[in-house]
N, C-alpha and C positions, 0 to 999 in steps of 0.2 A: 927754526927755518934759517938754510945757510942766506946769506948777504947778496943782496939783489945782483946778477953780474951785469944791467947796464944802469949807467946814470939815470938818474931823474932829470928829467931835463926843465931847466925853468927859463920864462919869455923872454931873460932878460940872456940868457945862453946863447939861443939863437940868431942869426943874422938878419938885420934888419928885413931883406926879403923874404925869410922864413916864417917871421912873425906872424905873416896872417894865416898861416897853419895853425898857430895856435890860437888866435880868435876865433876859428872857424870853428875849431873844437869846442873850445868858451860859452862860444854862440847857442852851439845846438844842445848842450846839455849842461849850461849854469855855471860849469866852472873845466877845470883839466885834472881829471882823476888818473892819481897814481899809473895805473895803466896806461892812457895817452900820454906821461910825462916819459915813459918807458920809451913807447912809439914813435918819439916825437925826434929820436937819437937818427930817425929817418922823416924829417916833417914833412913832405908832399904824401907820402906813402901813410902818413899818422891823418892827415887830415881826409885821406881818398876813403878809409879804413872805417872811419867816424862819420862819414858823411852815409857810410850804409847803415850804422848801425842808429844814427838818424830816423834814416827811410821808415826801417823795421820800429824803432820805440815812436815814432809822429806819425808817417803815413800809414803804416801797413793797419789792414783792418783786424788784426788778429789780438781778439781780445786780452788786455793786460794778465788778467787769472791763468787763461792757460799760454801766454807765453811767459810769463812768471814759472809757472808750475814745469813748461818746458827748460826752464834757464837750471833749473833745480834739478833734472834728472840729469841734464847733459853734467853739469859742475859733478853732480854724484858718479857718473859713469867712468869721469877724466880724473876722478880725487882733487879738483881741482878748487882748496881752502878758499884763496880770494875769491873766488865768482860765488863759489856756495855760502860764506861769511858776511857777503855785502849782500844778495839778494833771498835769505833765510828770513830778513825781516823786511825787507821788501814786498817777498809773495806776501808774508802775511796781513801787510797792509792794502795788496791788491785785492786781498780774498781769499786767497788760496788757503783751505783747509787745515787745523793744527793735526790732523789727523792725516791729510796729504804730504804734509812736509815731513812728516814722521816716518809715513812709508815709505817714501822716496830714498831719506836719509838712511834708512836698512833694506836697501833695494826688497821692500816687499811690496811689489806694485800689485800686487792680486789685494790689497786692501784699500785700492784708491777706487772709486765709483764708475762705473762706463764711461761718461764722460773726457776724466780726469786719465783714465786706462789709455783712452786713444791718442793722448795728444803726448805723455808720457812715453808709450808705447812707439809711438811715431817716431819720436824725438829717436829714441836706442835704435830704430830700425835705419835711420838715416847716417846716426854714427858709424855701423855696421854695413854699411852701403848694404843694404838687404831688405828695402820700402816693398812688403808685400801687396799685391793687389788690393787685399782686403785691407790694409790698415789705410792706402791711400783712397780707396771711392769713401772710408768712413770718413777720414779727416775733410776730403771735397767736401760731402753731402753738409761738414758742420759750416766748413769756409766758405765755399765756392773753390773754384780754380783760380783765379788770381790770389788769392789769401794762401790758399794752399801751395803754389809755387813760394812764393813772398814767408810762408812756415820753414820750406826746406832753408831756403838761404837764413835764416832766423837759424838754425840748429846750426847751420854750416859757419855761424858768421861766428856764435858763442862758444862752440867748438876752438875756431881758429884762436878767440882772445884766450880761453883756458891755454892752449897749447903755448901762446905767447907767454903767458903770467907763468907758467911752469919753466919754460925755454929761460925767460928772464930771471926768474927766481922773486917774483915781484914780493915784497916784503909785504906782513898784511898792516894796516894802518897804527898809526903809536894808537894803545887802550883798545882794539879789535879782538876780540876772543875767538881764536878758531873754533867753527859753531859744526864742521865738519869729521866725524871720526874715521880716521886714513890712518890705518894698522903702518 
């Protein structure tokens, strides 16, 4: 993997009013991962960025398996090694099937179960701006309508950070084994 092209930024980088961009980050998920240290080369915009991605992992009602299992298909559809490296054992910890991370990882989603089909299936149709009627009243009926608004920006947000990690070249962590197969 070619050489990150922005800094890693650390707290002590920053200007003393910048700082609390990176507490804020700190704050809401334990520490500043690689990624936010990328984003941070812009801290108001690193901290607005994290603060959604907050909302979606704390408030949103959308269960950990299938946005797990969504994190999985977007990472598979963008090639995108960091997102799919750091959260392949993640899902498995939330739940998500050794037999779902499997299919996703060789795009054969006709082997993942109804359930696991629609939120997968969602997930590609949103990347694709192409949310047919029928995959959105399915995904409602499992959410509701606030979850289900609160899923699209969940695809749109993990999207955006893939596209970041790729744009930046985010390097994946020292001892991280690409868990992704990208021809």
């Amino acid at each position: 993997m070619p050489a990150s092209r922005v800094p890693y930024v650390k707290k002590e980088d920053l200007a003393p009013a910048a700082q609390g961009a990176w507490d804020r980050i700190a704050r809401g998920r334990g520490m500043v991962h690689p990624n936010y240290q990328q984003l941070l080369n812009s801290p108001e915009l690193a901290a607005r960025v994290c603060a959604v991605g907050d909302y979606i992992l704390h408030e949103s009602k959308i269960p950990r398996v299938d946005r797990e299992l969504s994190v999985l298909t977007i990472s598979r559809e963008l090639n995108c090694q960091f997102e799919w490296s750091v959260h392949e054992p993640m899902s498995k910890a939330a739940g998500v099937r050794p037999e779902a991370v499997d299919a996703v990882r060789h795009r054969q989603y006709e082997r993942l179960t109804p359930r696991e089909r629609i939120f997968a299936d969602f997930s590609r149709e949103v990347l694709k701006d192409n949310v047919s009627d029928a995959a959105w009243n399915a995904m409602e009926k499992i959410l509701g309508r606030q979850a289900t608004v609160d899923f699209v920006i969940h695809v749109g947000f993990v999207a955006m950070i893939c596209y970041c990690m790729d744009a930046f070249k985010l390097d994946l962590n020292p001892g991280m084994q690409p868990l992704l197969p990208i021809p």
